[in-house]
C-alpha positions in Angstrom: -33.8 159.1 -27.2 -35.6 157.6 -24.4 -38.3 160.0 -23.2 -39.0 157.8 -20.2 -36.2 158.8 -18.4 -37.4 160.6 -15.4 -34.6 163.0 -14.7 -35.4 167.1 -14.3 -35.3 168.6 -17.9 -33.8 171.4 -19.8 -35.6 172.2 -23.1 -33.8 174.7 -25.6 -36.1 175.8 -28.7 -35.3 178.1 -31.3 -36.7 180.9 -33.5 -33.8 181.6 -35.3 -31.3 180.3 -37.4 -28.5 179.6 -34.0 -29.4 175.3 -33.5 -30.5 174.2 -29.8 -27.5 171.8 -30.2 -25.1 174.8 -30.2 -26.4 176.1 -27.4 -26.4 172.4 -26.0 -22.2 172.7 -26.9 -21.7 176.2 -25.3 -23.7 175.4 -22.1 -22.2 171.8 -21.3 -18.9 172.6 -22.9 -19.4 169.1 -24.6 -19.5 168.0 -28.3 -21.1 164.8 -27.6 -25.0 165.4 -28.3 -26.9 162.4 -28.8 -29.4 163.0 -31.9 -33.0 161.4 -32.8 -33.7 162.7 -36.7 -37.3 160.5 -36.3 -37.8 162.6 -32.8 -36.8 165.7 -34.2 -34.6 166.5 -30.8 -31.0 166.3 -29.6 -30.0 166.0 -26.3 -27.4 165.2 -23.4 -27.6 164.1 -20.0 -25.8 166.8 -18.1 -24.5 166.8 -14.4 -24.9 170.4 -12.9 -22.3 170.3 -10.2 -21.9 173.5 -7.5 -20.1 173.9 -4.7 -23.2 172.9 -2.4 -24.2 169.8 -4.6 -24.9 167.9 -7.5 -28.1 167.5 -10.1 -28.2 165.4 -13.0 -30.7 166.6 -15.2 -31.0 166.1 -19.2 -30.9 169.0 -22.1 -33.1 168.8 -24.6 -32.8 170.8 -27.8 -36.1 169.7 -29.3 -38.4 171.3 -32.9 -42.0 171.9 -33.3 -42.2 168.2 -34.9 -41.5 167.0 -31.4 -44.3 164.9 -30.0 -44.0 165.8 -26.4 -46.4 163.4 -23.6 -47.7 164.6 -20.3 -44.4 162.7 -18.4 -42.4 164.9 -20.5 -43.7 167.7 -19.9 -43.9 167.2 -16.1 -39.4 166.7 -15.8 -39.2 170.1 -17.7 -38.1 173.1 -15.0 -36.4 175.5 -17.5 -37.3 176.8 -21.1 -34.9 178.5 -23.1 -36.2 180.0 -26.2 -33.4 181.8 -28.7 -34.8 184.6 -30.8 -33.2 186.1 -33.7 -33.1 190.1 -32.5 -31.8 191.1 -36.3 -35.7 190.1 -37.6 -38.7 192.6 -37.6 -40.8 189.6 -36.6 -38.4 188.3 -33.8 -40.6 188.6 -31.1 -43.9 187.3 -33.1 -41.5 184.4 -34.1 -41.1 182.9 -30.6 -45.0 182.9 -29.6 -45.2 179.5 -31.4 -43.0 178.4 -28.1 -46.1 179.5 -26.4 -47.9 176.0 -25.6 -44.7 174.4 -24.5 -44.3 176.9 -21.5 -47.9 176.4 -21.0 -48.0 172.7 -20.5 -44.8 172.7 -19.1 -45.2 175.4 -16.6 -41.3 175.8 -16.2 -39.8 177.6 -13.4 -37.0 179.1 -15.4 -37.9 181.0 -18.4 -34.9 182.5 -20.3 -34.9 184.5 -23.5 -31.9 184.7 -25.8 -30.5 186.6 -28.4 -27.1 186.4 -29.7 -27.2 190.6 -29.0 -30.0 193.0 -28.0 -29.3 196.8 -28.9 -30.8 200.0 -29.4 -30.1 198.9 -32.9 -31.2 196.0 -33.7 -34.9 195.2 -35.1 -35.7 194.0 -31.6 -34.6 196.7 -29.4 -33.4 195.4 -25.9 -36.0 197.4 -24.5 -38.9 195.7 -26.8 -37.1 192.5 -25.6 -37.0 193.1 -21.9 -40.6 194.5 -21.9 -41.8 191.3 -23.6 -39.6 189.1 -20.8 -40.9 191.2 -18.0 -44.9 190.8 -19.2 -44.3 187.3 -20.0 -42.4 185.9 -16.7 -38.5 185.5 -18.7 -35.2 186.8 -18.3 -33.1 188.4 -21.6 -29.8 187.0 -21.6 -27.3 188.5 -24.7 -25.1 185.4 -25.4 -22.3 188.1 -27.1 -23.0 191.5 -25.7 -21.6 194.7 -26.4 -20.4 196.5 -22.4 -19.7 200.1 -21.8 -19.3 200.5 -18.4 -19.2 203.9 -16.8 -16.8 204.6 -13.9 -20.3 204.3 -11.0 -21.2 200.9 -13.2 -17.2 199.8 -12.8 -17.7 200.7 -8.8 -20.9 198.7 -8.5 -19.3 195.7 -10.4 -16.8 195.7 -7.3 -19.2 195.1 -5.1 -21.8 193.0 -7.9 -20.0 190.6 -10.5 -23.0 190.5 -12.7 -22.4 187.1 -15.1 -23.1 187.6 -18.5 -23.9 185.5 -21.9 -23.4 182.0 -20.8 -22.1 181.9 -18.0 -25.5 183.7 -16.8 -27.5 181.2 -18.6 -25.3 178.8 -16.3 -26.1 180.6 -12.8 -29.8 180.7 -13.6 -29.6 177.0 -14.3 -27.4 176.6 -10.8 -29.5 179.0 -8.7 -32.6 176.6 -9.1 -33.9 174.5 -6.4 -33.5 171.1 -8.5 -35.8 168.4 -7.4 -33.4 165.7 -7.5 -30.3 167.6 -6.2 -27.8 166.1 -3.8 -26.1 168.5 -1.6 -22.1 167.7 -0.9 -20.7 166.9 2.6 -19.8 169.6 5.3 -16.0 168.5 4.8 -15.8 169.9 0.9 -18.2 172.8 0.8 -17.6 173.8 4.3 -21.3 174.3 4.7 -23.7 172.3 7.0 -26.1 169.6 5.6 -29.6 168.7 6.7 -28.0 165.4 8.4 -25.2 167.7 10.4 -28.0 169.6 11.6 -30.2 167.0 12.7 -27.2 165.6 14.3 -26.1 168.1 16.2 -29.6 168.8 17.5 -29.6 165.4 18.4 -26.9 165.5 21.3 -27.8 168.6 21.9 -31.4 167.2 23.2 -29.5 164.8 24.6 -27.3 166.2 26.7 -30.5 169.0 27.9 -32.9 166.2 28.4 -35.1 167.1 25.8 -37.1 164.6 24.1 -37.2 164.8 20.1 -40.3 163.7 19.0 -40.2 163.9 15.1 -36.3 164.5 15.0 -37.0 167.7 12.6 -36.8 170.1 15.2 -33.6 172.3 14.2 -32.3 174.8 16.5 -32.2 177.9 14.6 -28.6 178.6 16.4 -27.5 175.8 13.9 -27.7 177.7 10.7 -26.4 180.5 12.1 -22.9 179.3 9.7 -24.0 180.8 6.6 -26.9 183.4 8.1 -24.3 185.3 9.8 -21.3 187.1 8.9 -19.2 184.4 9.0 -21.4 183.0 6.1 -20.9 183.3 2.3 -21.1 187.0 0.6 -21.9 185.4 -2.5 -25.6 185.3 -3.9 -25.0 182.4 -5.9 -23.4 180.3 -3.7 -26.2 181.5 -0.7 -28.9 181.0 -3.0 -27.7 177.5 -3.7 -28.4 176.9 -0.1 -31.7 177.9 0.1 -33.5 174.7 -0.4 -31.5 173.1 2.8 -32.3 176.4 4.7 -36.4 175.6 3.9 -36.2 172.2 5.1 -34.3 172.4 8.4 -36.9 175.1 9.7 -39.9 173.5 8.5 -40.9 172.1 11.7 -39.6 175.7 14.3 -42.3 177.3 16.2 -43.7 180.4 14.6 -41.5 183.1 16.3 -38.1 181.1 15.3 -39.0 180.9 11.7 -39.9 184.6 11.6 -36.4 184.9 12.7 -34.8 182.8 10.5 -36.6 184.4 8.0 -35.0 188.0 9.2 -31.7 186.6 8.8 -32.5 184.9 5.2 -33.4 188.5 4.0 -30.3 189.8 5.9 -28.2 187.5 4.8 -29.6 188.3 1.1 -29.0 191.7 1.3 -25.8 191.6 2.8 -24.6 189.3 -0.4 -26.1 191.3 -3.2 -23.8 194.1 -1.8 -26.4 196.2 0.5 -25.9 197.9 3.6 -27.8 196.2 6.5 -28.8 199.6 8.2 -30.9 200.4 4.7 -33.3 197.5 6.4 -32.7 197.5 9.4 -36.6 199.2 10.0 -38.0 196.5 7.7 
């Protein structure tokens, strides 16, 4: 394995007896993992590709024998740590994760359990208590769903991802450093470029002089800040990072309204009613 490979990083430990390199399989869907027995890791390059854009990043599923240097630990953005739930100690088993998170400072933090009950020797309320002191989300790989007829009615409005294919979002929802967001054409969504060129002639044909060229009329994102924008959180968080950079350079008062719509726009996809902010 070549550690000097600079792309964003995915490290998968494990507490349990469930291998990093099956979780590898079920979260790239591939059965080609690369493994180093003298490096104690396995790992595969992995492209995350969204309908917004593309990241390549590399998985690592890597044991406490693995001799990790400061450039490492500087690519890794998420940790994901599985603990064994069925295990009195399941909880005290994981702390030995606890200098990786620390040197690596990730961004995502995920815990996972094959299941989490009220029965199990890790409760899912010991879990989520331990995720919400230490900064992590609990994600069941396998987990057991009894809906109600309000939790069927919310789904309708929310379709919350579960087991992997949460583990999935999470990884898609983060603002990737190396990402590489898709044309206008395919995704149907503006890029930083169709901004700036639209802003462009529309300087020119005003008479007004661009000076730095950043300066993005706040009328231009209006696409997916408005209704006729994407209702889905994913897909709207996914956008975010373009958002931040085309209002970087707008006078005070414009961000403040872009940031009104951004929370709008927010609320509107998680399935709230504008009016319930409408004061804020």
């Amino acid at each position: 394995m070549d550690t000097t490979d600079q792309k964003p990083s995915i490290v998968i430990v494990s507490s349990s007896s469930t291998k990093p390199k099956s979780l590898i399989k079920l979260i790239t869907g591939t059965t080609n993992i690369s493994e180093d027995a003298e490096a104690n890791s396995v790992w595969h390059p992995w492209q995350i590709d969204t309908k917004y854009y593309t990241a390549d990043v590399n998985i690592y599923g890597i044991t406490e024998q693995f001799v990790r240097t400061g450039e490492f630990n500087n690519t890794v953005e998420a940790l994901i740590i599985h603990m064994d739930s069925n295990k009195e100690s399941g909880l005290d088993d994981i702390q030995k994760w606890g200098e990786i998170e620390n040197d690596c400072d990730p961004e995502i933090k995920l815990l996972v359990s094959n299941y989490c009950t009220a029965e199990t020797k890790i409760t899912k309320t010991k879990a989520t208590e331990w995720c919400l002191k230490h900064g992590f989300e609990l994600i069941e790989l396998y987990p057991s769903v009894k809906k109600s007829n309000s939790d069927t009615e919310d789904c309708e409005i929310i379709k919350e991802k579960m087991g992997v294919d949460r583990i999935i979002e999470a990884v898609q929802t983060h603002i990737w450093p190396n990402l590489i967001m898709k044309d206008k054409e395919k995704t149907g969504l503006e890029t930083d470029e169709n901004i700036k060129e639209k802003q462009s002639i529309a300087n020119t044909s005003t008479g007004k002089v661009d000076g730095s060229n950043n300066d993005i009329n706040i009328s231009l994102l209006n696409d997916f800040l408005t209704d006729e924008g994407t209702d889905d959180f994913t897909e709207l968080f996914s956008q975010l990072h373009m958002i931040k950079e085309s209002i970087k350079s707008m006078p005070t008062s414009q961000r403040k309204q872009c940031a009104e719509q951004m929370v709008t726009a927010f609320w509107r996809a998680m399935g709230g009613d504008e009016e319930e902010i409408s004061d804020i």
